[in-house]
VEXMIDREN-825664 format. One line per 2 residues: for each residue x, y, z of C-alpha. Coordinates in pm, whole numbers, always signed. Last residue first. Layout:
<atoms>
X Y Z; ...
</atoms>
This chain:
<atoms>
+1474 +17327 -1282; +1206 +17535 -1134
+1214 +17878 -1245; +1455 +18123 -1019
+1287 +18403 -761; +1539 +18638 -751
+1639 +18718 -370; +2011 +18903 -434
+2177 +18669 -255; +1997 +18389 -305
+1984 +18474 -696; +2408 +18495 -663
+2404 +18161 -497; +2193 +17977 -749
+2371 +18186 -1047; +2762 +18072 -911
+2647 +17700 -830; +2455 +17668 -1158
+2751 +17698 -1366; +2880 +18040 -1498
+3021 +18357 -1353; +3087 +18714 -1409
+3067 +18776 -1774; +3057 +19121 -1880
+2818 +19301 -2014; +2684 +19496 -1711
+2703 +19170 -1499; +2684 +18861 -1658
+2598 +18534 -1572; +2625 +18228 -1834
+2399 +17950 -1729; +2438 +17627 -1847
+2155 +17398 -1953; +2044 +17056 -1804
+1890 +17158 -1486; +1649 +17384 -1694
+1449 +17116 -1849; +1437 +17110 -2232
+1077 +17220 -2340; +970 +17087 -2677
+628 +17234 -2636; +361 +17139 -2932
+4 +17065 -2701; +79 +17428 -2562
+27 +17585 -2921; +317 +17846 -2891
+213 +18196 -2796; +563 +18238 -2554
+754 +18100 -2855; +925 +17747 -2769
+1296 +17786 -2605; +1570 +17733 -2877
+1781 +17403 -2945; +2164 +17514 -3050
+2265 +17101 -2893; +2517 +17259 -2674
+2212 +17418 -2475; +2360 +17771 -2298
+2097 +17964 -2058; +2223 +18333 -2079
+2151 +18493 -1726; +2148 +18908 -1763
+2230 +19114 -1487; +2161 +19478 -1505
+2320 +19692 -1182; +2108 +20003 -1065
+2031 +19829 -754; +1899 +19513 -934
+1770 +19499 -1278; +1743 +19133 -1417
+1758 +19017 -1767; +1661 +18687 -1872
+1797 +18431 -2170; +1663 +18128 -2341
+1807 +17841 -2508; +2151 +18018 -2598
+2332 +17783 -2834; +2362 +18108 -3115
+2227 +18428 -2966; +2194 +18684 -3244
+2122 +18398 -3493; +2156 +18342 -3873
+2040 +18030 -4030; +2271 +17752 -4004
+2427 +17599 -4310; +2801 +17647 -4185
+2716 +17442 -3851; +2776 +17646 -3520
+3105 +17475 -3329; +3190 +17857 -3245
+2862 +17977 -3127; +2925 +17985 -2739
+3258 +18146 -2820; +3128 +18396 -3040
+2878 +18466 -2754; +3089 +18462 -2490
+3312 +18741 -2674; +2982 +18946 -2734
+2906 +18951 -2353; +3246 +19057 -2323
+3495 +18881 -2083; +3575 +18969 -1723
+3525 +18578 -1639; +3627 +18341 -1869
+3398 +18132 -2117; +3608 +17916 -2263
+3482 +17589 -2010; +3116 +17657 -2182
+3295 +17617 -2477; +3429 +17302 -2411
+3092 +17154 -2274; +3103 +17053 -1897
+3006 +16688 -1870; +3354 +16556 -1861
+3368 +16762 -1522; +3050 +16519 -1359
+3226 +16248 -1466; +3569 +16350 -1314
+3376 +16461 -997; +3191 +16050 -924
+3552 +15889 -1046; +3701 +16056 -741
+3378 +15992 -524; +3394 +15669 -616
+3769 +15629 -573; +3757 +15771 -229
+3460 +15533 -156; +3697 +15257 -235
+3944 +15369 -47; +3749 +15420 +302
+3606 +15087 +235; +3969 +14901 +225
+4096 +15125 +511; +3822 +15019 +720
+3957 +14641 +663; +3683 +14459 +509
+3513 +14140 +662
</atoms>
């Protein structure tokens, strides 16, 4: 029989080793990104590890974007993908979708230009807040 101290440390160290995964996750650039900063700062910074030979892109490793107006304020959510993948045309054939599931791209919040918040924590509380209806990840 374990001591409860035994099982109390071993979940500690789960949980410990459970957070430092889940931080490895976080791409380097996405970790750049600073609050107060420029909507065309984040975007350098999001297109930094860009290969020479890429065709030219307003919004480099953004997947999709949307704007929101609320009370006079515009938000705009970019959705980051590491991997530079864009979202399929509107009019695309729907048999041809390579869709990447929301959960797994980074959103980039900013407020008026300027970047406010990342991470899905920051955007799921701020659409609560502020009642926008948010795709299903």
């Amino acid at each position: 029989m374990d001591h409860v101290s035994v099982r109390r440390r071993g979940w500690m160290f789960a949980a410990l080793s459970a957070v430092s995964v889940l931080a490895a996750c976080e791409d380097k650039r996405v970790k750049a990104v600073d609050t107060g900063i420029s909507r065309d700062s984040a975007v350098s910074i999001l297109a930094h590890d860009m290969k020479p030979d890429a065709p030219p892109d307003s919004l480099p490793n953004v997947y999709s974007r949307a704007q929101y107006l609320i009370s006079g304020k515009t938000y705009e959510v970019l959705y980051f993908d590491p991997s530079n993948k864009k979202a399929p045309p509107v009019n695309a054939v729907r048999g041809k979708t390579d869709t990447i599931p929301l959960r797994k791209l980074t959103p980039i919040v900013l407020l008026n230009n300027k970047v406010v918040g990342k991470g899905w924590d920051y955007w799921d509380s701020l659409a609560t807040a502020n009642k926008i209806a948010l795709p299903p990840k």
